[in-house]
VEXDODO-77425 format. One record per residue: y, x, z of N, C-alpha, C, O in turn; residue number from 0. Coordinates in Angstrom, 2 decimals. Example, Ala and Ser with C-alpha at 12.3 -4.5 7.8 and 13.67 -1.06 7.14 Angstrom:
# VEXDODO-77425
-5.69 13.19 7.80 -4.50 12.30 7.80 -3.30 13.20 7.80 -3.32 14.24 8.46 0
-2.25 12.85 7.08 -1.06 13.67 7.14 0.03 12.90 7.87 1.14 13.41 8.04 1
***
This chain:
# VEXDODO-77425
-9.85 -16.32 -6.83 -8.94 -15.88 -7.89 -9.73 -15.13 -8.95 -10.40 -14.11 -8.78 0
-9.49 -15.90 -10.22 -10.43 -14.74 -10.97 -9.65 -13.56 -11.34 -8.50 -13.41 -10.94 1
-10.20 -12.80 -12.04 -9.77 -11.40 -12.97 -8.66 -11.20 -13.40 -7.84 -10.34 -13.08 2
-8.56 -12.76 -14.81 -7.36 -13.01 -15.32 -5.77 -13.20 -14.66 -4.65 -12.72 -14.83 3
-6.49 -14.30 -13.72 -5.48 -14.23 -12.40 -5.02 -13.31 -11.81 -3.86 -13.56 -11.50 4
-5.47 -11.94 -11.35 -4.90 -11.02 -10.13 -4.50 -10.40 -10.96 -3.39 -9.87 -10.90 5
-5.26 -10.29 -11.95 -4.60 -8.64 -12.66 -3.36 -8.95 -13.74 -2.42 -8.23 -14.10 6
-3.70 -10.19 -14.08 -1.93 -10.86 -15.08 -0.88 -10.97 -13.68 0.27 -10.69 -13.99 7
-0.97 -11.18 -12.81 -0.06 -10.85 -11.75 0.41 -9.50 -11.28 1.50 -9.20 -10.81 8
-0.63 -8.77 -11.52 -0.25 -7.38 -11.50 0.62 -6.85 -12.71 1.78 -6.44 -12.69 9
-0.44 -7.00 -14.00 0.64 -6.74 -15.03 1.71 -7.11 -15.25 2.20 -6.30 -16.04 10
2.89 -8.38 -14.89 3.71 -9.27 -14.74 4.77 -8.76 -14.00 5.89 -8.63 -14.49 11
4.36 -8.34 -12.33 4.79 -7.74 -11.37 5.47 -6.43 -12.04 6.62 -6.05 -12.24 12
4.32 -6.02 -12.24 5.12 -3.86 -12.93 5.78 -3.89 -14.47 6.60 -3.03 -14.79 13
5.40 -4.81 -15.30 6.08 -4.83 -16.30 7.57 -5.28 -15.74 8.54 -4.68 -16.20 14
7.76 -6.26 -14.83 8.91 -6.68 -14.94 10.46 -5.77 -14.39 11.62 -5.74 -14.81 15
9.50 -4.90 -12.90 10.14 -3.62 -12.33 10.04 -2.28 -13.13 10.83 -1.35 -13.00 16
9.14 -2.30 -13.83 8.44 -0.71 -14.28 10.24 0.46 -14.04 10.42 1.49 -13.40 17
10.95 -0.15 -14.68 12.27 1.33 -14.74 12.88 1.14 -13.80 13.70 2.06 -13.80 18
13.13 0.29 -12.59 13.69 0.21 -11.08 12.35 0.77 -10.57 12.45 1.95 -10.93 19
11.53 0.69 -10.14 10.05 1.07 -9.41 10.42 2.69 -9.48 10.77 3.49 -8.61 20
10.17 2.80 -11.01 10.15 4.53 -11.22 11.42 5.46 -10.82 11.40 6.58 -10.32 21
12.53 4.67 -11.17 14.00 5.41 -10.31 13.68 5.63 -9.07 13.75 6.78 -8.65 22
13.26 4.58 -8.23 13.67 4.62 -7.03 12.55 5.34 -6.46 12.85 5.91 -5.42 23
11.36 5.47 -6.82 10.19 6.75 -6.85 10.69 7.78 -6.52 10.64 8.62 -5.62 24
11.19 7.58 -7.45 11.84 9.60 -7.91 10.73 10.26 -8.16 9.71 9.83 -8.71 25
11.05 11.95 -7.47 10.06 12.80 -7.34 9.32 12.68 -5.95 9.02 13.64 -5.25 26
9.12 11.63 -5.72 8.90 11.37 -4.03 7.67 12.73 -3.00 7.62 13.10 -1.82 27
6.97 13.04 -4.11 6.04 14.56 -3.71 6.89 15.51 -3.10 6.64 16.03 -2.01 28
7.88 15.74 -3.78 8.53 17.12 -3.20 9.06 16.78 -1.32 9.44 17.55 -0.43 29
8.83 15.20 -1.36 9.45 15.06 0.17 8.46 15.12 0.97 8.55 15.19 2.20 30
7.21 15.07 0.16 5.78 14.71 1.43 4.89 15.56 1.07 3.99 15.33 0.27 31
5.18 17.18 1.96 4.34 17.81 2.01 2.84 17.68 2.13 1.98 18.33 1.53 32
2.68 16.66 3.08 1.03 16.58 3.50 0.60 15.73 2.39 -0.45 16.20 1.95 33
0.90 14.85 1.85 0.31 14.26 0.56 -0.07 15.26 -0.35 -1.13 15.27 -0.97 34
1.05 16.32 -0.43 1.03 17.50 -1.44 -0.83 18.26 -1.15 -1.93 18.36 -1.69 35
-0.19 18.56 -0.10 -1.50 19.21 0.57 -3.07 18.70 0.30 -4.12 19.30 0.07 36
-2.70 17.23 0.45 -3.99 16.67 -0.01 -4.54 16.77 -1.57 -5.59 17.25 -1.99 37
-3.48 16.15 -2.24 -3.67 16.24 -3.60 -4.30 18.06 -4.11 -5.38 18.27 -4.67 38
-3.42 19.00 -3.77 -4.26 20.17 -3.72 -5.50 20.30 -3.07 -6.38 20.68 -3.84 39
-5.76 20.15 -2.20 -7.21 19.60 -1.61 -7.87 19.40 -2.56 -8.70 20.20 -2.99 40
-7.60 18.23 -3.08 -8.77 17.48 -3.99 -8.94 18.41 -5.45 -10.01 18.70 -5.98 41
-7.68 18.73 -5.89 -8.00 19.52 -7.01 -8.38 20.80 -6.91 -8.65 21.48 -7.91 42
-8.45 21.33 -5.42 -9.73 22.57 -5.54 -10.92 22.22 -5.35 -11.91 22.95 -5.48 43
-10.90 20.76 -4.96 -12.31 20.27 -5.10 -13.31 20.21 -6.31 -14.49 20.47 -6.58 44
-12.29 19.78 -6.83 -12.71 19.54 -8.80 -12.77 20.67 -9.34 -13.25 20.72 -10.47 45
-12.43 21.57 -8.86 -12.37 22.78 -10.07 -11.04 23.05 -11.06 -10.14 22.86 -10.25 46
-10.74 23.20 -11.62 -9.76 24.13 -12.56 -10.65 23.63 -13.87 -11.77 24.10 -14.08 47
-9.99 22.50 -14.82 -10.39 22.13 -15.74 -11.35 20.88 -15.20 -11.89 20.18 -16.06 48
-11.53 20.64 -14.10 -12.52 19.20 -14.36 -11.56 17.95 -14.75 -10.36 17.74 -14.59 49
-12.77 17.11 -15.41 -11.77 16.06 -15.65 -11.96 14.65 -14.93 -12.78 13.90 -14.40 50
-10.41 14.85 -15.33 -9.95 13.40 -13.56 -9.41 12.08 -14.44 -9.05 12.09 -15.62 51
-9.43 11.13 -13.68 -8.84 9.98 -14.19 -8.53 9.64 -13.14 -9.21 9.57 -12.12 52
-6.48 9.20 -13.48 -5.70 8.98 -12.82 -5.48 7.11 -12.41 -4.34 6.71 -12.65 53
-6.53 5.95 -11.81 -6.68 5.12 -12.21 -5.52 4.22 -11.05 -5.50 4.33 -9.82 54
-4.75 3.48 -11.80 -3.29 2.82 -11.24 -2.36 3.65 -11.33 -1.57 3.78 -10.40 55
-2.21 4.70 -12.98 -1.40 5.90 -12.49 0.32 5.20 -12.62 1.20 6.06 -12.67 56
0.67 4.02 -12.66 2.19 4.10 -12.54 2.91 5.22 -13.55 2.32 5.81 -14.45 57
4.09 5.37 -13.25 4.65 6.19 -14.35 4.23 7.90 -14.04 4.95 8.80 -14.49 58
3.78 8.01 -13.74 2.44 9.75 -14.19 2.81 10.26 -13.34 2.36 11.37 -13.59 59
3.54 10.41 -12.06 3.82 11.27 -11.08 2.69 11.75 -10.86 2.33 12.73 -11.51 60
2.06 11.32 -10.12 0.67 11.83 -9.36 0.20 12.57 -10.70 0.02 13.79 -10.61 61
-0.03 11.91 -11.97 -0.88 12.36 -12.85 -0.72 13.58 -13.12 -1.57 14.47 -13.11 62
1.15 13.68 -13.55 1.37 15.07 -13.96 1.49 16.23 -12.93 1.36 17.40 -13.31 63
1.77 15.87 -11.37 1.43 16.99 -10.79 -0.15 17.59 -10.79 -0.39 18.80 -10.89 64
-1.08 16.66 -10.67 -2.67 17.13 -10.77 -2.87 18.13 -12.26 -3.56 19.13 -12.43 65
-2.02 17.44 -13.16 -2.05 18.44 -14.59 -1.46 19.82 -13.94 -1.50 20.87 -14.59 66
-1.07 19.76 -12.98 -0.12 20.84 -13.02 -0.85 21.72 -11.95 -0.55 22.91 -11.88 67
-1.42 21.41 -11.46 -2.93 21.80 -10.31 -4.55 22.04 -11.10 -5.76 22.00 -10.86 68
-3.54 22.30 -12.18 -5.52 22.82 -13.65 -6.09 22.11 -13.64 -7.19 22.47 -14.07 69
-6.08 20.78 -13.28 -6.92 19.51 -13.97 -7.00 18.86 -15.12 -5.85 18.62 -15.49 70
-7.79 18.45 -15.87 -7.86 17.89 -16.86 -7.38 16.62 -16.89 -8.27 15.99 -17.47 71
-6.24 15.65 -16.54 -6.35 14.70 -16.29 -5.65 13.67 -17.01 -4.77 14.02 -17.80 72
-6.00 12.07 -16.81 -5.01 11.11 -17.96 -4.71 10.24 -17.18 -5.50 10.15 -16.25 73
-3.95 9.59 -17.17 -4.03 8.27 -16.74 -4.35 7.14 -17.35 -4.18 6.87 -18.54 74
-4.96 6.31 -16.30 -4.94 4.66 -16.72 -4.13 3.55 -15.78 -3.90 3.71 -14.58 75
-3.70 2.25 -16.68 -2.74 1.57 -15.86 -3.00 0.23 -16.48 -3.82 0.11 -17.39 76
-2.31 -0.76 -16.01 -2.36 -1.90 -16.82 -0.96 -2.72 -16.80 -0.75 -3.93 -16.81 77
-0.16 -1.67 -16.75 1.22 -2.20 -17.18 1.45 -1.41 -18.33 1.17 -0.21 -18.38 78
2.04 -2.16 -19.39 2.25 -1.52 -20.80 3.86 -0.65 -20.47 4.22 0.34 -21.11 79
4.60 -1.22 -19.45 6.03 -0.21 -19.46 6.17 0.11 -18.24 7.32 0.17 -17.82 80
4.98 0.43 -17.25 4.65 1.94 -16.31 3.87 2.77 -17.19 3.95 3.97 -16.94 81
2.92 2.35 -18.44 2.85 3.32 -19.67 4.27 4.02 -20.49 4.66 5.14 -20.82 82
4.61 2.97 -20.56 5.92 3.68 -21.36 6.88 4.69 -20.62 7.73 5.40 -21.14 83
6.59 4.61 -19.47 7.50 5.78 -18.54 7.05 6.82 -18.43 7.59 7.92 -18.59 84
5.20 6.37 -17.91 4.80 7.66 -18.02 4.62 8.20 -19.47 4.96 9.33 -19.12 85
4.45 8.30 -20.41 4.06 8.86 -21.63 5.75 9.48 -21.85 5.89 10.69 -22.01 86
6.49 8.91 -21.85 8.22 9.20 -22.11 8.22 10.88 -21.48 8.26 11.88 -22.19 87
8.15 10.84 -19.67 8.06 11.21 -18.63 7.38 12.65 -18.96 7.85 13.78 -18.84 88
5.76 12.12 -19.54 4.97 13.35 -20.08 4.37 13.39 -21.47 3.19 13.08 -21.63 89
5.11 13.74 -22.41 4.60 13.62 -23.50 3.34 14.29 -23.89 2.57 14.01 -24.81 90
3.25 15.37 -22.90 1.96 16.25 -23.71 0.45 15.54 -22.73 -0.74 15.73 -22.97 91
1.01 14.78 -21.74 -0.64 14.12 -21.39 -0.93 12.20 -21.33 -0.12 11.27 -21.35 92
-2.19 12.24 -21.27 -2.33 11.03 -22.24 -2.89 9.65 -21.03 -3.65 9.55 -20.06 93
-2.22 9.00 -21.62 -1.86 7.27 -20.31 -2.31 6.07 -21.23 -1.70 5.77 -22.25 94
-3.57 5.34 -20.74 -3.97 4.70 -21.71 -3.86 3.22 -20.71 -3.92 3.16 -19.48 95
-3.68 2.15 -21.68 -3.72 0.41 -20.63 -5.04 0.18 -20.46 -5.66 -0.01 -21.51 96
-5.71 0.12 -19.38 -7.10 -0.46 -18.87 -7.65 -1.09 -17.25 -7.41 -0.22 -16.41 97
-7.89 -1.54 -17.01 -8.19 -2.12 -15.96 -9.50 -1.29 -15.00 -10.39 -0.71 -15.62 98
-9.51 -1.30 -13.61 -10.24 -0.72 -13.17 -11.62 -1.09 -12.70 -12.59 -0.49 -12.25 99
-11.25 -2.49 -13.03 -12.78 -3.33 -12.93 -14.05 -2.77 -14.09 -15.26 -2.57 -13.98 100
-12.91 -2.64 -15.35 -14.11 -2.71 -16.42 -13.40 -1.26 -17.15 -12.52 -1.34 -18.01 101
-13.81 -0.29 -16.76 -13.61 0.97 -17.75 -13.89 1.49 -18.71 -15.08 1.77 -18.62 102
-13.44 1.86 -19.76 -14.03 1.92 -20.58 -14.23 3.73 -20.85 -13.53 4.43 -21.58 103
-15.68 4.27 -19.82 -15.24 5.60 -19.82 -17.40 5.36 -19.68 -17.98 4.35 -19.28 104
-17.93 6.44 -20.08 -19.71 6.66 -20.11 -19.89 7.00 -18.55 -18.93 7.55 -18.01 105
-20.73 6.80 -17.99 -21.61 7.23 -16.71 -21.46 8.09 -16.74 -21.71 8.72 -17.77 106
-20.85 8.79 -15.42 -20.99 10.12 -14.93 -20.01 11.01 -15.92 -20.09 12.24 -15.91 107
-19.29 10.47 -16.58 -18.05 11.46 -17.52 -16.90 11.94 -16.65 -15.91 12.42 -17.20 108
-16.97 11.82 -15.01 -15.83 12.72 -14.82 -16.15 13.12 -13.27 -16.56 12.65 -12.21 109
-15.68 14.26 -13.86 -15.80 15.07 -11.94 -14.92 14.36 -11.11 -15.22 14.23 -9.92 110
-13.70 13.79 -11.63 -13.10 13.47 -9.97 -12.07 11.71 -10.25 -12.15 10.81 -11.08 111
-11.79 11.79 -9.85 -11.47 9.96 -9.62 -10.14 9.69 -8.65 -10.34 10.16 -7.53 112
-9.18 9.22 -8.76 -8.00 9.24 -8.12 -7.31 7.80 -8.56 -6.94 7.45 -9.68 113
-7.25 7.07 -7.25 -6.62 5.97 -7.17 -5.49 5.75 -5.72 -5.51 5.27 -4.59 114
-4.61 6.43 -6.60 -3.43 6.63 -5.39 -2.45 5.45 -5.28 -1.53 5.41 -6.09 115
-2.60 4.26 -4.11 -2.10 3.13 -3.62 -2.49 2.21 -5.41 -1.55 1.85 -6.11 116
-3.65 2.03 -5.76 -4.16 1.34 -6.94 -4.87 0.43 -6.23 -5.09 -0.54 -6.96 117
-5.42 0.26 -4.92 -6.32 -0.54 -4.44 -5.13 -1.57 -3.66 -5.57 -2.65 -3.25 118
-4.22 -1.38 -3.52 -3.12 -2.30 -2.95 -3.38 -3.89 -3.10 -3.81 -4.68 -2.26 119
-2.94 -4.16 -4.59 -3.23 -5.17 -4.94 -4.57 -5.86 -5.31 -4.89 -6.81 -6.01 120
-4.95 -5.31 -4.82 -6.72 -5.84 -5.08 -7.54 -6.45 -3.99 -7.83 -5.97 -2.89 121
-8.07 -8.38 -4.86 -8.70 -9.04 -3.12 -9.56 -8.36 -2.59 -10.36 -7.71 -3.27 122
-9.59 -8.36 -1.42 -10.93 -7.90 -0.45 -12.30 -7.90 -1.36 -13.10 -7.00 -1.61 123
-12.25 -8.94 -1.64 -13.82 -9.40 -2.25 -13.97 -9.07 -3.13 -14.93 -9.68 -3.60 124
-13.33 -7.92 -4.22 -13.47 -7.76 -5.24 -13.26 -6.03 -5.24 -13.01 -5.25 -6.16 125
-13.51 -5.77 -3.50 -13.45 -3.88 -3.92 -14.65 -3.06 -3.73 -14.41 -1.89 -4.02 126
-16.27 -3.33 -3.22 -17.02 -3.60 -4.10 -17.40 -3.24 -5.11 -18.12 -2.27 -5.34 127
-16.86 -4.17 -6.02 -16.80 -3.87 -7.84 -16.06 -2.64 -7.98 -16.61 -1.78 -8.67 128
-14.87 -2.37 -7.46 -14.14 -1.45 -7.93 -14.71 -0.08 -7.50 -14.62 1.00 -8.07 129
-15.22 -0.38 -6.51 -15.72 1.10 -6.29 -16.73 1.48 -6.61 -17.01 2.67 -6.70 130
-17.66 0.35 -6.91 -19.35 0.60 -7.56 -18.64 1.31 -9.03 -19.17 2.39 -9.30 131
-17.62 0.91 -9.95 -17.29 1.22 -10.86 -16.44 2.80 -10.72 -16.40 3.63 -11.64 132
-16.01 2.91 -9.83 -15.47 4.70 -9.48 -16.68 4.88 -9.29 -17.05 4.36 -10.34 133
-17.90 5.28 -8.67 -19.08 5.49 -8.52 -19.67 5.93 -9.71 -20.23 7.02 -9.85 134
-19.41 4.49 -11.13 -20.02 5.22 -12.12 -19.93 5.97 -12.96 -20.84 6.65 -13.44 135
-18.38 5.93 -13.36 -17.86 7.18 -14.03 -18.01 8.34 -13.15 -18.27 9.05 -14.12 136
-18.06 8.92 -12.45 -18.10 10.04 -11.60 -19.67 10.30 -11.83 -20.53 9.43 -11.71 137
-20.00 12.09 -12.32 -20.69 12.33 -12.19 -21.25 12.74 -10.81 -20.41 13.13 -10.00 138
-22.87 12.69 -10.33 -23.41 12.78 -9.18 -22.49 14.74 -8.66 -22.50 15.89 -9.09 139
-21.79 13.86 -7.41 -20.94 15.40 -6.70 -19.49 15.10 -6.98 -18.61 15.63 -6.31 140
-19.25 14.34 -7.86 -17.67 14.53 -8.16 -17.35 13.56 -6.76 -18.00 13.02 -5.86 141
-15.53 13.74 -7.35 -14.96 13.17 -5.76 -13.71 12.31 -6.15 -13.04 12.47 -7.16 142
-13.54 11.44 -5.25 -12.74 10.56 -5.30 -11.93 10.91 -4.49 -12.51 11.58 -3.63 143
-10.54 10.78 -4.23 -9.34 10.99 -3.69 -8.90 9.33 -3.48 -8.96 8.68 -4.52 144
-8.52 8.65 -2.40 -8.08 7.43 -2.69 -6.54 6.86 -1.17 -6.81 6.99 0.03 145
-5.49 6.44 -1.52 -4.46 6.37 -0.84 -4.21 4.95 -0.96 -4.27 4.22 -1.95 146
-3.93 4.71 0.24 -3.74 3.12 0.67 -2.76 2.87 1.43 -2.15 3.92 1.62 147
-2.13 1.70 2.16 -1.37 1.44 3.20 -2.29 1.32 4.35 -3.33 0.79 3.97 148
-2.30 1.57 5.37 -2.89 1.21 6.48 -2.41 0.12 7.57 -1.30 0.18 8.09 149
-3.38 -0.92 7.87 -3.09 -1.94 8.23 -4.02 -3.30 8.45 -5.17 -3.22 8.04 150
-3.59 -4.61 9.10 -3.81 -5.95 8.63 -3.25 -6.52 7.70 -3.80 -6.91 6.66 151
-1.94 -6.64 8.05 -1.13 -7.89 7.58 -0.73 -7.89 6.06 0.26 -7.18 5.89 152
-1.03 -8.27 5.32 -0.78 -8.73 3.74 0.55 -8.59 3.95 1.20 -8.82 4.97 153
1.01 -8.08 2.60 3.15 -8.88 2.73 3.02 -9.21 0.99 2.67 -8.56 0.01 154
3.59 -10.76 1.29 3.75 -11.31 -0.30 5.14 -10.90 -0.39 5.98 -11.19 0.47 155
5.50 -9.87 -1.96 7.23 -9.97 -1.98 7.32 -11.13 -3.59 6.90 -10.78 -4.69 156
7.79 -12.10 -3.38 8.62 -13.24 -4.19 9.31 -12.76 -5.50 9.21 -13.12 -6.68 157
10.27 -11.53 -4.69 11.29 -10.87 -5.42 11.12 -9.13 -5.53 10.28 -8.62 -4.80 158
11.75 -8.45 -6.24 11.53 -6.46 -5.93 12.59 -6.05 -7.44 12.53 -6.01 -8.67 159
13.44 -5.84 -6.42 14.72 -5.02 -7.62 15.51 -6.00 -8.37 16.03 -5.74 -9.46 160
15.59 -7.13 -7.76 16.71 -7.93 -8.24 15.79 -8.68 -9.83 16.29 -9.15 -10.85 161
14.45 -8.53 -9.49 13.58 -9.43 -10.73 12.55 -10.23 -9.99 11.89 -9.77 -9.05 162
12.43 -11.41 -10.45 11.64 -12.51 -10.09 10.31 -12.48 -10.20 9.66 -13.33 -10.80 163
9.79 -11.42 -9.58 7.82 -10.87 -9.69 7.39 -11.44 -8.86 8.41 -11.91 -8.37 164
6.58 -11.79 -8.26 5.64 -11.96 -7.21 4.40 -11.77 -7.11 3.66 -12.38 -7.88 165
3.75 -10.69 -5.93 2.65 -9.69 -5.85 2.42 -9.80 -4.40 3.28 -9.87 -3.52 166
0.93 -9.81 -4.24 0.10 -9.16 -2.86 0.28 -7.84 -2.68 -0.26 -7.00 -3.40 167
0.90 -7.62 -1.90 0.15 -5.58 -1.18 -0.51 -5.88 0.11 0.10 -5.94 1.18 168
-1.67 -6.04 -0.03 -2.54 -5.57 1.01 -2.99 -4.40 1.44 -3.21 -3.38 0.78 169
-3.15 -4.66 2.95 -2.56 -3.19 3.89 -4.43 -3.22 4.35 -5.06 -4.28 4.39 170
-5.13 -1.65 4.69 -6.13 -1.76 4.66 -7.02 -1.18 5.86 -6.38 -0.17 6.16 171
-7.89 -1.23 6.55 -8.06 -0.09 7.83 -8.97 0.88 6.96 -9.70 0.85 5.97 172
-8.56 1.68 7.82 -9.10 3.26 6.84 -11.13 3.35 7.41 -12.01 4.15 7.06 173
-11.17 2.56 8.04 -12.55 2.85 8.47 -13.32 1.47 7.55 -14.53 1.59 7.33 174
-12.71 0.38 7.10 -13.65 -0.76 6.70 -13.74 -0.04 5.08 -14.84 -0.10 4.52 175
-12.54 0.68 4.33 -12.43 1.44 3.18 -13.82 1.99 2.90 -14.77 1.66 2.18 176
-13.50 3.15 3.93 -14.92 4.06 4.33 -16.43 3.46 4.11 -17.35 3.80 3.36 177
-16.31 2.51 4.98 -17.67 1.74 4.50 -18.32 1.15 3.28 -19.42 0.92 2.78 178
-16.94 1.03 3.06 -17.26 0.40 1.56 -17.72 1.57 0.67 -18.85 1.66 0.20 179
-16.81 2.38 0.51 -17.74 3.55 -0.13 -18.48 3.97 0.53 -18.14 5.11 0.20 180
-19.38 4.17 1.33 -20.57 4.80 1.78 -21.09 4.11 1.13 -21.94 4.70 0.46 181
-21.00 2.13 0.80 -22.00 1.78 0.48 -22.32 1.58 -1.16 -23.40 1.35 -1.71 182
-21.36 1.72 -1.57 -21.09 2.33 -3.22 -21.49 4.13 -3.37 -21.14 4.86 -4.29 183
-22.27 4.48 -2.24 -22.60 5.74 -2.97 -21.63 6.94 -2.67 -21.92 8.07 -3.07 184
-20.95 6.80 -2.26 -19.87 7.96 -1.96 -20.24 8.11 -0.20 -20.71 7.32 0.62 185
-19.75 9.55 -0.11 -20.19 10.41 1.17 -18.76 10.56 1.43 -18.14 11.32 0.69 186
-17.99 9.81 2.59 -16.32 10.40 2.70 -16.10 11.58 3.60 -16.50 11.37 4.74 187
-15.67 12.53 3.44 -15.25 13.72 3.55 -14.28 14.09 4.25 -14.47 15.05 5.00 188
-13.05 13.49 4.22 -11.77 13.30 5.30 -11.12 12.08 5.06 -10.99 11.34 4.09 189
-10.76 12.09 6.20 -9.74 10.89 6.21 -8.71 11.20 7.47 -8.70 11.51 8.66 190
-7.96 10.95 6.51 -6.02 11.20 7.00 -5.56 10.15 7.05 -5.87 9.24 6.29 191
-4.65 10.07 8.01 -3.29 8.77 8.70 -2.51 9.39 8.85 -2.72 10.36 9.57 192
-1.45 9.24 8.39 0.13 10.00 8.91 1.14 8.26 9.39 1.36 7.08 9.13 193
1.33 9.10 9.98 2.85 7.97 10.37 3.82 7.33 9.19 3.76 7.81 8.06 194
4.52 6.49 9.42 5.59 5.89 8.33 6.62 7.23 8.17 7.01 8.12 8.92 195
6.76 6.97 7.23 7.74 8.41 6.92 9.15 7.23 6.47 9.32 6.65 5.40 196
9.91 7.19 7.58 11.21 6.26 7.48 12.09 6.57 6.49 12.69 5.65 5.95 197
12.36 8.37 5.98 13.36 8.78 4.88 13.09 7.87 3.49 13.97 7.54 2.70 198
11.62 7.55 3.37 11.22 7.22 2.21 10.45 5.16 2.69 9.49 4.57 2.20 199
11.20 4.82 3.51 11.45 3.59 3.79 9.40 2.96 3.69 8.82 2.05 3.11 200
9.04 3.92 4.48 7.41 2.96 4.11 7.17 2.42 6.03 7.14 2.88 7.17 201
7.08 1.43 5.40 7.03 0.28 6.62 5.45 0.31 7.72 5.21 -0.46 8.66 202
4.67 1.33 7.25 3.13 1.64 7.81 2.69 2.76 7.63 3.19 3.67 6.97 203
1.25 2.77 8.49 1.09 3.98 7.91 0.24 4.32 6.67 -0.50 3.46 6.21 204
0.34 5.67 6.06 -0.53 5.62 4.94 -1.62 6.38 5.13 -1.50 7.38 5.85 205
-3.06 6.01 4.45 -4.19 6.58 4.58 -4.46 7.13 3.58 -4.11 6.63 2.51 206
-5.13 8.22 3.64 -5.45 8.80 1.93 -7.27 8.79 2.80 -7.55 8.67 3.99 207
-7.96 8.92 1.85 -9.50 9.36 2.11 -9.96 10.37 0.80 -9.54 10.22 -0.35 208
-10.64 11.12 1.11 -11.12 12.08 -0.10 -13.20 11.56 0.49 -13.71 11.51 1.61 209
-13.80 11.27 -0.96 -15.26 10.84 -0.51 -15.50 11.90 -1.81 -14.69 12.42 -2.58 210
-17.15 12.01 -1.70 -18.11 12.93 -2.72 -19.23 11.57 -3.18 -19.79 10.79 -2.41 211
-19.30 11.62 -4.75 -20.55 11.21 -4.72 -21.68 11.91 -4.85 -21.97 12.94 -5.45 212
-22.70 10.63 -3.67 -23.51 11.42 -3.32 -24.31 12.27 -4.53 -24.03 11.96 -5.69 213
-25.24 13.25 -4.32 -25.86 13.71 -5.37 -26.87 13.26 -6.08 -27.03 13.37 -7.29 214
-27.87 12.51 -4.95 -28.75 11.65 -5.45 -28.88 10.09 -5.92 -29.87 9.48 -6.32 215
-27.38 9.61 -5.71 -26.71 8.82 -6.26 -26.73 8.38 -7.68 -26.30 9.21 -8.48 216
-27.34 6.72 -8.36 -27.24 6.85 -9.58 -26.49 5.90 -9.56 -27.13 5.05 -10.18 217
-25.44 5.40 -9.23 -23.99 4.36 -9.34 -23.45 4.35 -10.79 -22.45 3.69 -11.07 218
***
């Protein structure tokens, strides 16, 4: 599958849900303490003022709580109306359309890196790239925060909110993740599994990982 292919399926997919997706979101943080926990984690990792990029930020949840945890942070997305929610959502911080393959950000321009369930839709064979590319925006020490489904089994949905999308979410093991960034240069740091949290209907479990790049690292 090339580029054009996965990621016009992606864009297609969230443009077509973007204002059902984000309703039914909600404020979903205030229900999941330990996510909370993590996300604070990471932003005392970064410092107070480092700057983060929020990459798959959906309509800015994640983004604007990390703003709200003294980070410097923006998002990027590649749905033009999960932009329009988030920017609506947060007017005073800034959500730009870009893809995570090809960034358009200088080497080493940011302390920390956050791709919360952004690796979902993305083939096997092409994460790798994505992470050699978190690698390079991140200056040597900054840290990546990254949240996934945990799992084997792929689920294709056809349909999502009564609109005719069709998307991969691939489910991931938290240890083949790991490897992959070790071998992109990142040192992982923790890694968390929590159970399905049934109130909020998630069918697996979810993994978050927090990694460092390394210092002597030139990714």
């Amino acid at each position: 599958m090339t580029d054009a292919d996965f990621l016009t399926e992606i864009r297609t997919f969230y443009d077509a849900v973007a204002e059902d997706y984000a309703a039914h979101l909600g404020d979903y943080l205030a229900a999941t303490p330990l996510d909370r926990a993590l996300l604070n984690g990471f932003a005392e990792l970064v410092g107070e003022g480092g700057e983060v990029a929020d990459l798959g930020c959906g309509p800015g949840r994640v983004t604007a709580y990390l703003a709200s945890r003294g980070l410097s942070v923006f998002g990027l997305d590649l749905s033009e109306s999960m932009l329009a929610i988030a920017r609506r959502e947060n007017p005073g911080l800034r959500f730009e359309q870009g893809s995570m393959l090809d960034l358009d950000l200088p080497d080493g321009s940011l302390a920390g890196v956050v791709s919360w369930y952004s690796i979902i839709h993305t083939p096997q064979d092409r994460l790798p790239e994505v992470f050699a590319e978190f690698a390079r925006v991140l200056r040597p020490g900054g840290h990546l925060l990254i949240g996934f489904q945990a799992g084997d089994e792929p689920r294709r949905y056809e349909e999502a909110f009564g609109h005719q999308a069709a998307l991969d979410f691939r489910r991931r093991r938290p240890e083949r993740i790991a490897a992959l960034l070790e071998a992109a240069g990142f040192a992982v740091r923790a890694r968390t599994v929590r159970e399905p949290d049934e109130t909020l209907g998630e069918p697996v479990p979810q993994a978050i990982l927090v990694a460092r790049k390394r210092p002597e690292s030139t990714s």
